[in-house]
N, CA, C and O atoms as CSV, one atom per row, in Angstrom:
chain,resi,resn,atom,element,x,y,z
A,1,UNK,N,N,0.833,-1.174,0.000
A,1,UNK,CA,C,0.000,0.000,0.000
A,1,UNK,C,C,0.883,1.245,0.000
A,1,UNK,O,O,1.835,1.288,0.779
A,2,UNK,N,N,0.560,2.525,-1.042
A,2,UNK,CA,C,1.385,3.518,-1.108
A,2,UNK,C,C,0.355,5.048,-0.126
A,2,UNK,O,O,-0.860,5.188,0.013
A,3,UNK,N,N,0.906,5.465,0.104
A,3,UNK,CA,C,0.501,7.025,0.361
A,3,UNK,C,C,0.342,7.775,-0.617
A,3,UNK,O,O,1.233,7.864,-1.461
A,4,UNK,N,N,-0.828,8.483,-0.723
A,4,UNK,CA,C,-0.808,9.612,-1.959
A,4,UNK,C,C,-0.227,10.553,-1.706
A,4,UNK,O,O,-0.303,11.069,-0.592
A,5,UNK,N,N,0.759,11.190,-2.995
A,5,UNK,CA,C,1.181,12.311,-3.510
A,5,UNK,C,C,0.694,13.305,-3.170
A,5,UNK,O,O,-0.467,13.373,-3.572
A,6,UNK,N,N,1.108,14.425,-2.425
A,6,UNK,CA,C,0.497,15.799,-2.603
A,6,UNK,C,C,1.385,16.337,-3.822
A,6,UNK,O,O,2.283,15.673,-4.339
A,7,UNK,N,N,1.016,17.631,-4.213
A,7,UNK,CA,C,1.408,18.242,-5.646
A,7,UNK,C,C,3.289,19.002,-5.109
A,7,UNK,O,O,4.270,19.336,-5.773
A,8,UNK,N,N,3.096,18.988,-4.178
A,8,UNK,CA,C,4.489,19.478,-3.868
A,8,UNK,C,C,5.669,18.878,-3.663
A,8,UNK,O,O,6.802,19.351,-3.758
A,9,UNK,N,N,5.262,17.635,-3.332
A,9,UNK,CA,C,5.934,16.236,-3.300
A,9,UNK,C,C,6.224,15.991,-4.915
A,9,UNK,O,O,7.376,15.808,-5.306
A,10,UNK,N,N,5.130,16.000,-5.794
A,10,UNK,CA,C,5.015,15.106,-6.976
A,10,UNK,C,C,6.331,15.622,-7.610
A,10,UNK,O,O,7.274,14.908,-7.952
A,11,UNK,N,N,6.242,17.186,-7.734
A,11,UNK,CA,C,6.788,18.582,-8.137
A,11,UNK,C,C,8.675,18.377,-7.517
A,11,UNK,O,O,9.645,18.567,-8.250
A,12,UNK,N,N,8.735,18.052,-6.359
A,12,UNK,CA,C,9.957,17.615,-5.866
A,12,UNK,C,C,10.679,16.341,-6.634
A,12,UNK,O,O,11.751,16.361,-7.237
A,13,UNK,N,N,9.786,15.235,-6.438
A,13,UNK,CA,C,10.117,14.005,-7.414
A,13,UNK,C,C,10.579,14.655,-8.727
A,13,UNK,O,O,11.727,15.057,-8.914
A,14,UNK,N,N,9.724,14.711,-9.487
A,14,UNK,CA,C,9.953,15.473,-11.060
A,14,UNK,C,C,11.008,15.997,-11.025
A,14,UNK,O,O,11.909,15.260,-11.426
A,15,UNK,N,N,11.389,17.213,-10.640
A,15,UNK,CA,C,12.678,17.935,-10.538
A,15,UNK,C,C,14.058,17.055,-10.489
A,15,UNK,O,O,15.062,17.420,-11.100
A,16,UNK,N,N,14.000,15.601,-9.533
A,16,UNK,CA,C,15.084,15.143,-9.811
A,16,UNK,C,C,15.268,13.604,-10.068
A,16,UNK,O,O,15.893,12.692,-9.527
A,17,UNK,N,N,14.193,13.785,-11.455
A,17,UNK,CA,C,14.012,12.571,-11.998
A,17,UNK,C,C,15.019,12.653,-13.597
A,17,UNK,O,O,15.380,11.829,-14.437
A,18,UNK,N,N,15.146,13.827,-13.434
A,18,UNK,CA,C,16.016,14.059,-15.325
A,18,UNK,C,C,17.275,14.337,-14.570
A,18,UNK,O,O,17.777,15.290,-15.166
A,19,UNK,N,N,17.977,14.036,-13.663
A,19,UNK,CA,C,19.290,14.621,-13.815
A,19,UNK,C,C,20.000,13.844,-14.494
A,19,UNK,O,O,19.679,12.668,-14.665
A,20,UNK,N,N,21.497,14.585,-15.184
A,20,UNK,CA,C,21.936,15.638,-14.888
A,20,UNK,C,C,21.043,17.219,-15.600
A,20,UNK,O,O,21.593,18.311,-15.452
A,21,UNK,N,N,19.983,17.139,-16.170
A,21,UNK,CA,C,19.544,18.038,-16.963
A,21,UNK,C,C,18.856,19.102,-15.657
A,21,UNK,O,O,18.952,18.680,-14.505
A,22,UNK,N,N,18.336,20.146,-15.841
A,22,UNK,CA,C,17.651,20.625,-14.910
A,22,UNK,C,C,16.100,20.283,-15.780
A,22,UNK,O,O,15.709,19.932,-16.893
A,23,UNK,N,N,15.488,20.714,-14.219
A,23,UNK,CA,C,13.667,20.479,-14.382
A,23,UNK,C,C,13.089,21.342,-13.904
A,23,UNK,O,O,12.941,21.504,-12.693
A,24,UNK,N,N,12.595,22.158,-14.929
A,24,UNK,CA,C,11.451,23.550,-13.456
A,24,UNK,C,C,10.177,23.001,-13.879
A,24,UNK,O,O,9.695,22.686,-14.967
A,25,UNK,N,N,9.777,22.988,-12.651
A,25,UNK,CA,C,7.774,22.937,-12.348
A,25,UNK,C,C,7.498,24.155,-12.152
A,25,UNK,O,O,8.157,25.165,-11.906
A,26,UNK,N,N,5.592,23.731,-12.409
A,26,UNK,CA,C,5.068,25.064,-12.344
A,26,UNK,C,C,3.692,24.525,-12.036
A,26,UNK,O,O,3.176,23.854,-12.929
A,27,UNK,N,N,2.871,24.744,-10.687
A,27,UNK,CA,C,1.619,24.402,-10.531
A,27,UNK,C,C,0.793,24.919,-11.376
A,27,UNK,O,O,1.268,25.612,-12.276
A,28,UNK,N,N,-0.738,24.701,-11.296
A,28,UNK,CA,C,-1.698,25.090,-12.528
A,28,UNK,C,C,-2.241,25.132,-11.403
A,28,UNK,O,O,-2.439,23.996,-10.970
A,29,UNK,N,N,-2.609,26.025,-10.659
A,29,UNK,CA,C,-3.778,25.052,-9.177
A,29,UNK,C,C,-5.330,26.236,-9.514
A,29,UNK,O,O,-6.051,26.767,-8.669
A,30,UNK,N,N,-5.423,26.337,-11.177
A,30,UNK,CA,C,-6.759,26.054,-11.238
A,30,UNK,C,C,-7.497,25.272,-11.872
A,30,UNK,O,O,-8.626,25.440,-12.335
A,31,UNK,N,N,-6.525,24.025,-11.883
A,31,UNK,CA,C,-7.118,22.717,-11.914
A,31,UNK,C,C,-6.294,21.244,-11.101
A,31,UNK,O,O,-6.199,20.057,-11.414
A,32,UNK,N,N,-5.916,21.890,-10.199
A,32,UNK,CA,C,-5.020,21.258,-9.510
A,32,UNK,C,C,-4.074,20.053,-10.091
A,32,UNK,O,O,-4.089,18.877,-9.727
A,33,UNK,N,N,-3.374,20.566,-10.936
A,33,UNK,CA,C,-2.411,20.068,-11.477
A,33,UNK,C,C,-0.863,20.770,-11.491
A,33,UNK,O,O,-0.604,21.831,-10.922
A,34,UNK,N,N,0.576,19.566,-12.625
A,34,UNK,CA,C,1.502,20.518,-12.360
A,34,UNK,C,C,1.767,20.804,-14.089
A,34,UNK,O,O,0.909,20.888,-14.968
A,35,UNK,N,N,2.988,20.895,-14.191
A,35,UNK,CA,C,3.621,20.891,-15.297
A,35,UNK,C,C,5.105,21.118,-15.174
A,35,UNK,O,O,5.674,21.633,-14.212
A,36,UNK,N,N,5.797,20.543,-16.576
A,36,UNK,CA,C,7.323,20.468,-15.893
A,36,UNK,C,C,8.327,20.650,-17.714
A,36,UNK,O,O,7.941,20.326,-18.837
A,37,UNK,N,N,9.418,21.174,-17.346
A,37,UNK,CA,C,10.284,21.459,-18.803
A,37,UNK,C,C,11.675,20.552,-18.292
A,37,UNK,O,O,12.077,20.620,-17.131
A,38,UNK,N,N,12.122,19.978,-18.999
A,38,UNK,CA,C,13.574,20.022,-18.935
A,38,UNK,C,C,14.375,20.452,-19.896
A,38,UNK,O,O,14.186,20.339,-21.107
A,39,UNK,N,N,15.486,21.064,-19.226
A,39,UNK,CA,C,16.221,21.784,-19.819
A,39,UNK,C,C,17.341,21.574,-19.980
A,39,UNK,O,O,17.747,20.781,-19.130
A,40,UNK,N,N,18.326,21.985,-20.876
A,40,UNK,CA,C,19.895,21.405,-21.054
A,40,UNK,C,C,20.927,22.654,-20.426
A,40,UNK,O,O,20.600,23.798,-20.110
A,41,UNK,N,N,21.822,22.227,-20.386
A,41,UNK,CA,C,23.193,23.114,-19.485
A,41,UNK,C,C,22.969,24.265,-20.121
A,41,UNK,O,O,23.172,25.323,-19.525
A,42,UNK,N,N,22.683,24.255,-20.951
A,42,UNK,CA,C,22.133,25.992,-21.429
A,42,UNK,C,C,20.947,26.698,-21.566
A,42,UNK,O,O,20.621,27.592,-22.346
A,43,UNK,N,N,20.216,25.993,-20.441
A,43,UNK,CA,C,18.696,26.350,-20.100
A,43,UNK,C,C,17.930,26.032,-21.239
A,43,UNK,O,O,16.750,25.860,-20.934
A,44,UNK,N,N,18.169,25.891,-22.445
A,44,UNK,CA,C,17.148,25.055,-23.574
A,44,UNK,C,C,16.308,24.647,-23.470
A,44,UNK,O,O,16.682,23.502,-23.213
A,45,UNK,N,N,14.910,24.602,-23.442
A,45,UNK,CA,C,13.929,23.381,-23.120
A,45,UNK,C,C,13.776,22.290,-24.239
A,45,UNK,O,O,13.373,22.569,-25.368
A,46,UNK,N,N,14.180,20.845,-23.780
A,46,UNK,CA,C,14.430,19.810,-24.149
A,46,UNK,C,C,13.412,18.935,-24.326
A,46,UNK,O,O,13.369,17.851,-24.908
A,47,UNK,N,N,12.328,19.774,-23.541
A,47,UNK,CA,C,11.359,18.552,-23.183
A,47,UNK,C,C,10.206,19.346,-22.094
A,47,UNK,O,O,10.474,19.751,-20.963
A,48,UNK,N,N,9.128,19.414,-22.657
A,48,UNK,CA,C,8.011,20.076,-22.501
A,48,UNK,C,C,6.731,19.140,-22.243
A,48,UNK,O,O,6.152,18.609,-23.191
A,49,UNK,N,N,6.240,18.932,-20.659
A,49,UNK,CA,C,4.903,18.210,-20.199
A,49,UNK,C,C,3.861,19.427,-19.600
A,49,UNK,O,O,4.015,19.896,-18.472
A,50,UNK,N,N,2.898,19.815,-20.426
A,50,UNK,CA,C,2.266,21.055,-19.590
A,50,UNK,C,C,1.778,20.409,-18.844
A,50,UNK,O,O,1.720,21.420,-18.143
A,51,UNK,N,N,1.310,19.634,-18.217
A,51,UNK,CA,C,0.123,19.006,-17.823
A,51,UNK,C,C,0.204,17.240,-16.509
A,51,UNK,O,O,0.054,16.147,-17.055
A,52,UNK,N,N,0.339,17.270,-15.609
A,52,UNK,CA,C,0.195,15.973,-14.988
A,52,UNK,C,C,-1.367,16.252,-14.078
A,52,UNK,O,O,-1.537,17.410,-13.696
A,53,UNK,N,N,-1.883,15.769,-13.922
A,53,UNK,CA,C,-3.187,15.938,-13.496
A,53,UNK,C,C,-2.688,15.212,-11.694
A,53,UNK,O,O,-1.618,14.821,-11.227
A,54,UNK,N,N,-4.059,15.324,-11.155
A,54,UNK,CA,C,-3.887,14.753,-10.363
A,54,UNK,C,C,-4.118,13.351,-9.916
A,54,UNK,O,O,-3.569,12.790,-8.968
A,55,UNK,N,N,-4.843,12.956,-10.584
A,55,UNK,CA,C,-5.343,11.394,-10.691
A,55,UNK,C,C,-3.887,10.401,-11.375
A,55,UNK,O,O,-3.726,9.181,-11.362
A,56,UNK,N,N,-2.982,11.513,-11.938
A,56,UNK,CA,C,-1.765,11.020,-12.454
A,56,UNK,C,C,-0.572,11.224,-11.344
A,56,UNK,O,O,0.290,10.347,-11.312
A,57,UNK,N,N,-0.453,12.502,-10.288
A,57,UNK,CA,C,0.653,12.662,-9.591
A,57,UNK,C,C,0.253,12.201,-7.900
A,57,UNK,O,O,1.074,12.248,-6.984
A,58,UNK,N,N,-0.679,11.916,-7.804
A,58,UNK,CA,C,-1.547,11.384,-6.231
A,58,UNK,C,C,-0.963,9.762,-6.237
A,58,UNK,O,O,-0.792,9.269,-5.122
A,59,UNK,N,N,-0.706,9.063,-7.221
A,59,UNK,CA,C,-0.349,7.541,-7.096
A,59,UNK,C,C,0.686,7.353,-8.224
A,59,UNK,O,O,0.811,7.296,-9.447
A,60,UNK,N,N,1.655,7.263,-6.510
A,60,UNK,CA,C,3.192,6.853,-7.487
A,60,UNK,C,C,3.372,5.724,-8.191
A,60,UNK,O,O,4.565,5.440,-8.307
A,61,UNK,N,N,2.613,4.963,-8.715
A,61,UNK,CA,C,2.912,3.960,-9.572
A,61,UNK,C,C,2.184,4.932,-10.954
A,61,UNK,O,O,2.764,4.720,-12.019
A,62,UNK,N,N,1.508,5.514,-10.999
A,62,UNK,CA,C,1.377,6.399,-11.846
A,62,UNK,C,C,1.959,7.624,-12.214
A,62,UNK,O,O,2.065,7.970,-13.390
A,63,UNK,N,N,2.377,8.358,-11.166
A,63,UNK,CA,C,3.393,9.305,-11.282
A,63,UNK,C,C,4.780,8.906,-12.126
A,63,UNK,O,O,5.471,9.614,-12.859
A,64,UNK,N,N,4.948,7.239,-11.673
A,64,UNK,CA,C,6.619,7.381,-11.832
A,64,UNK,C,C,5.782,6.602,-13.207
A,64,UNK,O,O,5.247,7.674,-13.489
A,65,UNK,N,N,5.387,5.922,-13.976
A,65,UNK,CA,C,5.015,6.008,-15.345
A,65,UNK,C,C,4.673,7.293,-16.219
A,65,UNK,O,O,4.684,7.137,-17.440
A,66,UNK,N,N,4.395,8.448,-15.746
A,66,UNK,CA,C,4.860,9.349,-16.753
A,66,UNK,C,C,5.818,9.878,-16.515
A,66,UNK,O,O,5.989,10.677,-17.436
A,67,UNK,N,N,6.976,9.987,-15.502
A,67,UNK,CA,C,8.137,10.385,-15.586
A,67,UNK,C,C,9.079,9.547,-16.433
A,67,UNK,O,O,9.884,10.084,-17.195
A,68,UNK,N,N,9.006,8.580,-16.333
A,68,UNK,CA,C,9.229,6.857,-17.146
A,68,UNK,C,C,9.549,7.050,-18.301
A,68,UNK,O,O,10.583,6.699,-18.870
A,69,UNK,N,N,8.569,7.687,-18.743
A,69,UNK,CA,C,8.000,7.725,-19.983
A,69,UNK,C,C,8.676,8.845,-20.906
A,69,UNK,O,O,9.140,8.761,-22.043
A,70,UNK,N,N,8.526,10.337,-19.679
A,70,UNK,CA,C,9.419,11.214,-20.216
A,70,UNK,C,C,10.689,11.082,-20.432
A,70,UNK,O,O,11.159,11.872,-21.251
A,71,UNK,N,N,11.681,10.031,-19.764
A,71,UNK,CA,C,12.652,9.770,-19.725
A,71,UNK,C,C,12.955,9.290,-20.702
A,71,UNK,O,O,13.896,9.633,-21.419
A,72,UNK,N,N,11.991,8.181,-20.924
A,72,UNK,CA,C,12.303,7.169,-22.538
A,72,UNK,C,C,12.440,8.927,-23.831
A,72,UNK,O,O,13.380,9.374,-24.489
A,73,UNK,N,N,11.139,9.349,-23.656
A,73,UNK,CA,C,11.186,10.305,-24.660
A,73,UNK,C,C,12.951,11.042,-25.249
A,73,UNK,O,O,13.684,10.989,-26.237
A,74,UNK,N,N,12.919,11.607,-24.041
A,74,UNK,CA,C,14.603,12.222,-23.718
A,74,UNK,C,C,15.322,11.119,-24.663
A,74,UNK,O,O,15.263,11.144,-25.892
A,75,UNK,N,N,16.052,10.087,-23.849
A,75,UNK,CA,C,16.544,9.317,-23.818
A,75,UNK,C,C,16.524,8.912,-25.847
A,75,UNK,O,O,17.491,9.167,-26.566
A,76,UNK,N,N,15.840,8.580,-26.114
A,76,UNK,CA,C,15.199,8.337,-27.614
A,76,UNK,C,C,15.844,9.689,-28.469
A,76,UNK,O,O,16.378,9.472,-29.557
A,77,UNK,N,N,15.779,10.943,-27.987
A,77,UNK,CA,C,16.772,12.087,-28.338
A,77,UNK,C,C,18.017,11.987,-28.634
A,77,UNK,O,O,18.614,12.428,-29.616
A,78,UNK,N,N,18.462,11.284,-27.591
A,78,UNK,CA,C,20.300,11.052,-27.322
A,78,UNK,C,C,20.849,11.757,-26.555
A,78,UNK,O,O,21.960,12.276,-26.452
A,79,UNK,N,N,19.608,11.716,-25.813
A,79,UNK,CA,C,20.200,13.094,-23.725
A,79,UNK,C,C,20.228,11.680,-22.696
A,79,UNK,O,O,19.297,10.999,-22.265
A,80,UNK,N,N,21.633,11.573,-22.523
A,80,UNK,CA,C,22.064,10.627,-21.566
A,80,UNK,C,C,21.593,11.110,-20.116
A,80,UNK,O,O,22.169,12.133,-19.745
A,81,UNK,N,N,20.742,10.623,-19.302
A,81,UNK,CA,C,20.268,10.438,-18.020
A,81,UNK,C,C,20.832,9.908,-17.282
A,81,UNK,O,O,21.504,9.009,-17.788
A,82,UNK,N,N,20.987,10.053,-15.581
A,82,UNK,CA,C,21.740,9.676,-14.436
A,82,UNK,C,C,20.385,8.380,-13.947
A,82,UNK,O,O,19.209,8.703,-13.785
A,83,UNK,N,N,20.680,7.577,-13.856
A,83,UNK,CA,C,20.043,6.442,-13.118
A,83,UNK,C,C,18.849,7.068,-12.250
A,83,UNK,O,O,19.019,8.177,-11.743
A,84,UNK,N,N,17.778,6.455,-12.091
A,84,UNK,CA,C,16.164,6.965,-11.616
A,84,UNK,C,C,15.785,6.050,-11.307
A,84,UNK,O,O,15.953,5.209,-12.190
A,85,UNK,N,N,15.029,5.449,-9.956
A,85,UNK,CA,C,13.928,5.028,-9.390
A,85,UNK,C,C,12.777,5.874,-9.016
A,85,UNK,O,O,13.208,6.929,-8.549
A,86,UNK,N,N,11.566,5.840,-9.031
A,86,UNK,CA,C,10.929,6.462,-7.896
A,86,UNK,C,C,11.146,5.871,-6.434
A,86,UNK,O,O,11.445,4.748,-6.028
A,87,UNK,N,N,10.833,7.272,-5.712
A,87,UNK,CA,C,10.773,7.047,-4.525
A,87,UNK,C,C,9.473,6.719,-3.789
A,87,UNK,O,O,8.758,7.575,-3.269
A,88,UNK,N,N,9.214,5.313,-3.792
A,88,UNK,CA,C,7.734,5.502,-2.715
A,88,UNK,C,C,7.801,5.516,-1.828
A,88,UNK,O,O,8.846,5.572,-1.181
A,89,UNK,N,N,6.417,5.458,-1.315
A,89,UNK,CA,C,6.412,6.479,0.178
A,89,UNK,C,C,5.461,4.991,0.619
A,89,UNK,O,O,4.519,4.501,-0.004
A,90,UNK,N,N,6.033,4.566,1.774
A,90,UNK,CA,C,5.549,3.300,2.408
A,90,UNK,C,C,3.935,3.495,3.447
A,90,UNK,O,O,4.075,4.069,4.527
A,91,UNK,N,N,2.685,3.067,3.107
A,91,UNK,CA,C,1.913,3.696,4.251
A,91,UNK,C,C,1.863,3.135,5.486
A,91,UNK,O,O,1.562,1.957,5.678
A,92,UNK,N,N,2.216,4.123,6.558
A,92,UNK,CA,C,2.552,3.645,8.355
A,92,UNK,C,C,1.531,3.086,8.566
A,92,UNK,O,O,1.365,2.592,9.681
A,93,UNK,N,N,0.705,2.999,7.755
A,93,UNK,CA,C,-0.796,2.471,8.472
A,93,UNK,C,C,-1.726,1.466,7.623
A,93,UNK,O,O,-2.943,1.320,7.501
A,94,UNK,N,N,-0.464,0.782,7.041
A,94,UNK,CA,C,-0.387,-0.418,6.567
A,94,UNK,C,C,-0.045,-1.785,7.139
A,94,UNK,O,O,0.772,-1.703,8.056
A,95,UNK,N,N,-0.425,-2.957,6.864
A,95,UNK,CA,C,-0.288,-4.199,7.041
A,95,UNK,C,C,1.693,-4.062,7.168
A,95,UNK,O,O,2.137,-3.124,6.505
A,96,UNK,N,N,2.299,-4.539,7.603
A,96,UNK,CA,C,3.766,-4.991,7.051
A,96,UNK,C,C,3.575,-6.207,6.657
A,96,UNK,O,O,2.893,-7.128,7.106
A,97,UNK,N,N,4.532,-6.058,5.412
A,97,UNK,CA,C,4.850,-6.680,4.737
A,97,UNK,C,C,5.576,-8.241,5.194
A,97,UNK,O,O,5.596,-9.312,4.587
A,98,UNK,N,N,6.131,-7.848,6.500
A,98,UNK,CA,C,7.453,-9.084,6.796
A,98,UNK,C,C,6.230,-9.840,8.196
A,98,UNK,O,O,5.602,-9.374,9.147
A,99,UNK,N,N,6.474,-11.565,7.408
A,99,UNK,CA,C,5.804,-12.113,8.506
A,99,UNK,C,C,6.392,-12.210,9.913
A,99,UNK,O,O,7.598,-12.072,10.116
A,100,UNK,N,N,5.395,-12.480,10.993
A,100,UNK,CA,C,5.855,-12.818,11.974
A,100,UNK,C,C,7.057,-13.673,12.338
A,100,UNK,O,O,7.222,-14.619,11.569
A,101,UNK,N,N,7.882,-13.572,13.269
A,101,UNK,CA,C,8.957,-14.505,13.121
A,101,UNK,C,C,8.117,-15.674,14.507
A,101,UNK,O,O,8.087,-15.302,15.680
A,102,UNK,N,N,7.712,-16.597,14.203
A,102,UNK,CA,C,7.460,-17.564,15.159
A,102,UNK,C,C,8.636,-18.258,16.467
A,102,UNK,O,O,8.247,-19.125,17.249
């Protein structure tokens, strides 16, 4: 079980999901969404997402599929990327995972 995303979190993730490139966000919060550019060592924009909704940045198995995704995009360019996982967020108020030790 994951914890949902708030937009400031999502917005944090994003930012350092393209390195070494930079990433600026930019909320939309009149539709509570974000949006995000990456850019090359010479501020260039490389790569343009206006748009992650929230039904997309609230659940990190969805979040980190369109970052994923943007990456492949990049990547498919010939902009070499630094290694990426998402980070999930474990819920405290979940079952654990590890059985009892008898």
């Amino acid at each position: 079980m994951t914890t949902p995303i708030d937009i400031d979190h999502a917005m944090n993730v994003a930012s350092q999901a393209f390195l070494p490139y930079g990433c600026v966000t930019s909320a939309n919060p009149e539709d509570d969404s974000f949006g995000f550019s990456v850019v090359d060592s010479g501020g260039e924009p490389v790569l343009d997402v206006p748009r992650v909704g929230r039904l997309q940045y609230e659940d990190p198995t969805r979040l980190s599929g369109v970052l994923t995704q943007a990456r492949q995009d990049l990547e498919k360019k010939g902009f070499e990327l630094q290694e990426w996982t998402m980070p999930f967020i474990v819920d405290p108020q979940g079952i654990p995972e590890t059985p009892p030790n008898y």
